[in-house]
C-alpha positions as CSV (number, residue, x, y, z in Angstrom):
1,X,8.8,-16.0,18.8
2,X,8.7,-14.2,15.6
3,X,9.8,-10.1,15.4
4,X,7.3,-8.0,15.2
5,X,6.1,-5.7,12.9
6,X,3.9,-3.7,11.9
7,X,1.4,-3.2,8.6
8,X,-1.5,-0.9,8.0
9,X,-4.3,0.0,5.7
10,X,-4.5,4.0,5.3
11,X,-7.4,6.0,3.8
12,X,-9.9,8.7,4.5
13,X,-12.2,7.8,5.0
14,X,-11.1,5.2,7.2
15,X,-12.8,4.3,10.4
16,X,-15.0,1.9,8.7
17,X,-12.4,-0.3,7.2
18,X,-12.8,-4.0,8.2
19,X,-9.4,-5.0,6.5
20,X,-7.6,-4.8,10.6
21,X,-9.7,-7.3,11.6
22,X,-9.1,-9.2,8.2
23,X,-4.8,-9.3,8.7
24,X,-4.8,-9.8,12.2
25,X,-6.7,-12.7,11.8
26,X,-4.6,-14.3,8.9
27,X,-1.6,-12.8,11.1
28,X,-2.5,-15.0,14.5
29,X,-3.9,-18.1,12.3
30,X,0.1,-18.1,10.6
31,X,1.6,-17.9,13.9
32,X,2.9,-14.1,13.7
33,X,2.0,-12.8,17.1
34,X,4.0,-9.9,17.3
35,X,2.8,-8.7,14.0
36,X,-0.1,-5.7,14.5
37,X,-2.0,-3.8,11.7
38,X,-3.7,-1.3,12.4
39,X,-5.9,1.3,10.3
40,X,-4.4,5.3,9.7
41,X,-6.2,8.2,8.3
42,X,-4.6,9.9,5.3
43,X,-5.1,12.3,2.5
44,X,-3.5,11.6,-0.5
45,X,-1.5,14.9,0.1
46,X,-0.1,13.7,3.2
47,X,0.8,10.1,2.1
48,X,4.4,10.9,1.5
49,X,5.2,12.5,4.3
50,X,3.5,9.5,6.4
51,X,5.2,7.0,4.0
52,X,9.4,8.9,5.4
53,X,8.5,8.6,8.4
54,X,7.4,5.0,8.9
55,X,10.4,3.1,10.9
56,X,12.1,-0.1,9.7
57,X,9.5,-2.1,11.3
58,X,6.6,-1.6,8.9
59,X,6.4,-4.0,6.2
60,X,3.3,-2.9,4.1
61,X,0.2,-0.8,3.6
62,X,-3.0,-1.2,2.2
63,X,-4.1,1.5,0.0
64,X,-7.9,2.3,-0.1
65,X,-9.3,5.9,-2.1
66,X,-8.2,8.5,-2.5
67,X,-4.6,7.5,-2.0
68,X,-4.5,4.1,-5.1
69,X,-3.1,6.8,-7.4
70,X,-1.0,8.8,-5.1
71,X,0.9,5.2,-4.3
72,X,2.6,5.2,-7.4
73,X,4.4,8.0,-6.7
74,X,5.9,7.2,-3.1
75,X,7.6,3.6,-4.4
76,X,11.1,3.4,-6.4
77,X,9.1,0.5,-8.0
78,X,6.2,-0.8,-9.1
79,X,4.7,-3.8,-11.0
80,X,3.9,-3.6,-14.9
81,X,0.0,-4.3,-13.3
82,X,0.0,-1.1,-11.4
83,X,1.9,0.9,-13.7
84,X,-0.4,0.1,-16.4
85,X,-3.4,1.2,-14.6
86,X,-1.8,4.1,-12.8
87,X,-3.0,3.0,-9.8
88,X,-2.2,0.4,-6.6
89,X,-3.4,-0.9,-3.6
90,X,-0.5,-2.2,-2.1
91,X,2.9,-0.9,-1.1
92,X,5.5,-3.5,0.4
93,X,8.8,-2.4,2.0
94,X,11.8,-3.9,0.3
95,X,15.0,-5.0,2.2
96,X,17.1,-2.1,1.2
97,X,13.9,0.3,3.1
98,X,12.4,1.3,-0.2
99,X,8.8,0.7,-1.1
100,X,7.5,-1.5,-4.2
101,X,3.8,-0.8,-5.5
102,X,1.5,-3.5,-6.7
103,X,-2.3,-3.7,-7.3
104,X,-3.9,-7.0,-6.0
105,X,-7.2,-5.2,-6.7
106,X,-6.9,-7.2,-10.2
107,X,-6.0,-10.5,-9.7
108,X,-8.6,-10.3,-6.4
109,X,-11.5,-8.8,-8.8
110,X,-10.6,-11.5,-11.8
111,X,-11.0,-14.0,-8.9
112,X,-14.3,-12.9,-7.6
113,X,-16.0,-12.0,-11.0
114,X,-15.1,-15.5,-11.9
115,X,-16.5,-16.9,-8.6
116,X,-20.0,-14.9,-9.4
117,X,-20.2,-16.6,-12.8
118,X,-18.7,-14.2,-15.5
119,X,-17.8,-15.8,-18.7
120,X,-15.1,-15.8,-20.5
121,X,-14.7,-12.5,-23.0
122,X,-17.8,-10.8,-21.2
123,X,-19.3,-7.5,-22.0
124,X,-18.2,-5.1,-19.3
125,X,-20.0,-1.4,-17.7
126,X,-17.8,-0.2,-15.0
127,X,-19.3,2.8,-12.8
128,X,-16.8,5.3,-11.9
129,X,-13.3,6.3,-13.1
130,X,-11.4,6.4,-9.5
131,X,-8.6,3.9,-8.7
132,X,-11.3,1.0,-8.2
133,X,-12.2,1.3,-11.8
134,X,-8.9,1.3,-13.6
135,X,-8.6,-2.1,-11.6
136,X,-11.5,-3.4,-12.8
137,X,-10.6,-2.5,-16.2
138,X,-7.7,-4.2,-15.8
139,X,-9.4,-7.0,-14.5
140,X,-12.0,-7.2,-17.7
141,X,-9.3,-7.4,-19.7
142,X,-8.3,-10.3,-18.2
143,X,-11.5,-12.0,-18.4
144,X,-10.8,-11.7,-22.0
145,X,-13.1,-8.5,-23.0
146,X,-12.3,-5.8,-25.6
147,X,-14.4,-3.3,-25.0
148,X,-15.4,-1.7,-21.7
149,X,-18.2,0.6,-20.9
150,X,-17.5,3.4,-18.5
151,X,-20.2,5.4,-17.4
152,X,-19.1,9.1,-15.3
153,X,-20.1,12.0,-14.0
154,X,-17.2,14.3,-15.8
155,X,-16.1,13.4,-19.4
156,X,-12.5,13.9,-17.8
157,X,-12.8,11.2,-15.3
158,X,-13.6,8.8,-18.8
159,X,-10.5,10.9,-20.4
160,X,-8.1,9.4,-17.7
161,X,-9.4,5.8,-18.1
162,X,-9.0,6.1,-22.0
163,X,-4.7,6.1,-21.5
164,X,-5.1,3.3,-19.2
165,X,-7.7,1.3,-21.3
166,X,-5.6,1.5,-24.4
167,X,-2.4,0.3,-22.6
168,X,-4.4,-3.2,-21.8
169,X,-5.5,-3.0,-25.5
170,X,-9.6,-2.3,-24.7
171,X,-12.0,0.4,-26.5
172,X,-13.2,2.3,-24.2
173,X,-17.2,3.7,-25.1
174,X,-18.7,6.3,-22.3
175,X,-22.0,6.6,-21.3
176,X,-23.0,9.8,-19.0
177,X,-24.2,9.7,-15.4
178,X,-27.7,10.2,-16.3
179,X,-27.6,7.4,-19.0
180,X,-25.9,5.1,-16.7
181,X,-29.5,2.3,-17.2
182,X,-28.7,1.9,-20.9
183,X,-25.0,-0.2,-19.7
184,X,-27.0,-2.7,-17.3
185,X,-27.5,-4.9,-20.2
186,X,-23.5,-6.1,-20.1
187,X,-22.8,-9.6,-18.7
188,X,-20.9,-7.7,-15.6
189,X,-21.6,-4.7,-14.3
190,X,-18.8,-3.0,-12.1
191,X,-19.9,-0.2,-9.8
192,X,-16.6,1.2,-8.3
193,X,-18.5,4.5,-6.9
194,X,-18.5,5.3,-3.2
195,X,-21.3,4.4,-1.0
196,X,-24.8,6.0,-1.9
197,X,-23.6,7.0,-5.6
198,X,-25.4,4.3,-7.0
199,X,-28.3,4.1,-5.1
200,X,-30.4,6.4,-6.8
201,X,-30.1,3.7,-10.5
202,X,-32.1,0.8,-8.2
203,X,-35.3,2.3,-9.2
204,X,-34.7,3.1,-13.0
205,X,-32.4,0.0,-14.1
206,X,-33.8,-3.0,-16.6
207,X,-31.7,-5.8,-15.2
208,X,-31.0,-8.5,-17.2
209,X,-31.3,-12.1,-15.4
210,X,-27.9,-14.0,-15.7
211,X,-25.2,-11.4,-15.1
212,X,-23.2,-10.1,-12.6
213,X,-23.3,-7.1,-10.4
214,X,-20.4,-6.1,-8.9
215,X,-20.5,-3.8,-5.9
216,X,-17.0,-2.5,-4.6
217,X,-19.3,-0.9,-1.6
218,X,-19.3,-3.3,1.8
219,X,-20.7,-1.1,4.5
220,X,-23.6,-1.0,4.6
221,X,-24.4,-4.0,3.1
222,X,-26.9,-4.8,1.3
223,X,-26.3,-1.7,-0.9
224,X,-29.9,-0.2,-2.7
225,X,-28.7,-1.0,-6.2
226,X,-27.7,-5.3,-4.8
227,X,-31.3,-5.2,-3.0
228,X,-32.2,-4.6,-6.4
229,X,-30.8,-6.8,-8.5
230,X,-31.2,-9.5,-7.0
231,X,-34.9,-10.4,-7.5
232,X,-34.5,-10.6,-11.1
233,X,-32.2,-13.4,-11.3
234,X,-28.8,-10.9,-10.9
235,X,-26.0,-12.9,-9.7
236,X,-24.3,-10.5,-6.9
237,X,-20.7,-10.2,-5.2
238,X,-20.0,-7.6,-2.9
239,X,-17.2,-5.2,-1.4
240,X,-16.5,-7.7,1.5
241,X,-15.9,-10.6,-1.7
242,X,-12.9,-8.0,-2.9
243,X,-11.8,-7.2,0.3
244,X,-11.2,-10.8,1.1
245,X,-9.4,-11.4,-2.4
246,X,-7.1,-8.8,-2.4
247,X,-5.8,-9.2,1.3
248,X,-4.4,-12.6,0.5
249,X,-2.1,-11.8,-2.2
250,X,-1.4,-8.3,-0.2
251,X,-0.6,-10.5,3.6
252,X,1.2,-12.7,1.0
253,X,3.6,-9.9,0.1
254,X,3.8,-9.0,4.0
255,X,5.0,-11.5,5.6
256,X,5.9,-13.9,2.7
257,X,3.6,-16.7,4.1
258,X,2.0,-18.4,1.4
259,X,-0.7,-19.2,1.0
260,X,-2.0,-17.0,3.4
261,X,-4.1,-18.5,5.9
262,X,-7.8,-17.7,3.5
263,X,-10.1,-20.0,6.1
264,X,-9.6,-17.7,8.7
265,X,-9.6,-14.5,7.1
266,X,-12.6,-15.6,5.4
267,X,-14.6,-16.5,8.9
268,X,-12.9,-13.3,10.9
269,X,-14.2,-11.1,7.9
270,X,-17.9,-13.0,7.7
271,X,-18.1,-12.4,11.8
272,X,-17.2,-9.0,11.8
273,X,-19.7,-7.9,8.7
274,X,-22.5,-9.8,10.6
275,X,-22.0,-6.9,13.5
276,X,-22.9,-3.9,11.0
C-alpha cells in the first residue's frame, strides 16, 4: 500500500473548482489510494502563511487566481516558464521540504489551442491581463506568433503584460475594454477574464468563421460569448479543455507517475461537468 499524501488546489474563489474530483480520479486509476486532494480557500495574502504550515505530507498545489502571481514568491525555485511570465500554477514540494514553481497552464493551453485547430504563427487577442493571460501569452508564443493583442480594462493591467511579452520576444498592441470587438478578427481569441466579464461582447462581436475561441471560464458552461460563436462557424474550447491539460503535467509532478492516467481524468471530469 502506497503512503499517503496529500495535494490540493487553493483559490478564492474556490468552492466551484472541479480539479478534486479531476486528481482523485487520476490518483485511484494509478493505484495511489492513500493519496487525498482536496480544495482550500486562500487569498493571495494568506498564501504564505498556509504554504509554512503545510506538513511533510503534502506534495503539491494547484494554484487558481488570484494566487498564480503570488506563487512565485513562496518557492526557492521556479522554472524559466514561470519565471518568464511571472506567474505559476503549480507548486511541487522538493525532497529537502522546499517548494519548486512551475506553470503547466502553457504547455496545457499550447495543447488545447492546437487541438481546436490553431495554426501555426496565428494572430492572437487575449482578454484580460491576470495570471491566465500571461500564460496564454506564453502559450502564443509558442504557437509561433509575434505579436499579441491584449485588450484591458486599465492601461496598467496591459503595462504588466508588456515586461512579460518582451521577455518571450512578442509586440504587445492594446485595445481598450470598450474596443474589445475590433480584436475578434485574430485566428485565436483568448478570453482569460472571470466568469460574466465577457458576456456582455456576445451581442456586439463580428466573428470570423475558422478561428478559435478560447474560454478559460468552465462553470457555467456554455458561457454567453461560446453560445455565440459558435453559430458562425467559431471553432470553441473551453475552461474544462484547460483544466484537463494542465492537471496531467501538474499530477505528473505529484506523484511522479507518468503518464498520468488522462482516460480517467478525462471521463471523471466529463461526468462531473454534466451535473452543473
Amino acid at each position: 500500500m502506497t503512503v499517503g499524501r496529500r495535494a490540493a488546489v487553493c483559490g478564492k474563489p474556490i468552492a466551484h473548482s472541479l480539479s478534486p474530483v479531476v486528481h482523485a480520479a487520476g490518483f485511484a486509476a494509478a493505484g495511489l489510494l492513500n493519496w487525498t486532494y482536496t480544495a482550500i480557500e486562500c487569498a493571495a495574502a494568506e498564501l504564505p502563511d498556509l504554504v509554512r504550515g503545510l506538513g511533510p505530507d503534502w506534495v503539491g498545489l494547484s494554484l487558481t487566481m488570484p494566487l498564480k502571481e503570488a506563487a512565485l514568491s513562496v518557492a526557492a525555485s521556479a522554472t524559466p516558464a514561470a519565471v518568464a511570465v511571472g506567474a505559476a500554477n503549480t507548486l511541487v514540494r522538493r525532497p529537502d521540504g522546499t517548494w519548486h514553481a512551475d506553470n503547466t497552464d502553457i504547455p496545457g493551453m499550447v495543447r488545447v489551442l492546437r487541438d481546436a485547430g490553431v495554426p501555426d504563427s496565428p494572430t492572437v487577442t487575449v482578454l484580460g491581463g491576470g495570471g491566465t493571460a500571461r500564460a496564454a501569452l506564453a502559450a502564443a508564443a509558442q504557437l509561433g506568433a509575434d505579436e499579441v493583442t491584449v485588450v484591458t480594462r486599465r492601461a496598467e493591467a496591459a503595462d504588466d503584460l508588456r515586461a512579460v511579452a518582451e521577455a518571450l520576444g512578442l509586440r504587445l498592441h492594446r485595445l481598450d475594454w470598450t474596443d474589445a470587438p475590433a480584436g475578434f478578427g485574430a485566428d485565436a481569441i483568448l478570453s482569460t477574464v472571470p466568469r460574466g466579464a465577457a458576456d456582455p461582447l456576445a451581442a456586439t462581436v463580428r466573428w470570423r468563421p475558422g478561428s478559435v475561441l478560447f474560454d478559460a471560464v468552465y462553470d457555467p458552461w456554455p458561457t454567453p460569448i461560446a453560445e455565440a460563436a459558435s453559430p458562425h462557424g467559431v471553432r470553441v474550447a473551453s475552461g474544462l479543455d484547460l483544466l484537463l491539460a494542465q492537471a496531467l503535467g501538474q499530477f505528473e509532478q505529484f506523484t511522479g507517475v507518468a503518464p498520468a492516467p488522462e482516460v480517467a481524468m478525462r471521463e471523471a471530469l466529463a461526468a462531473a461537468a454534466s451535473l452543473r
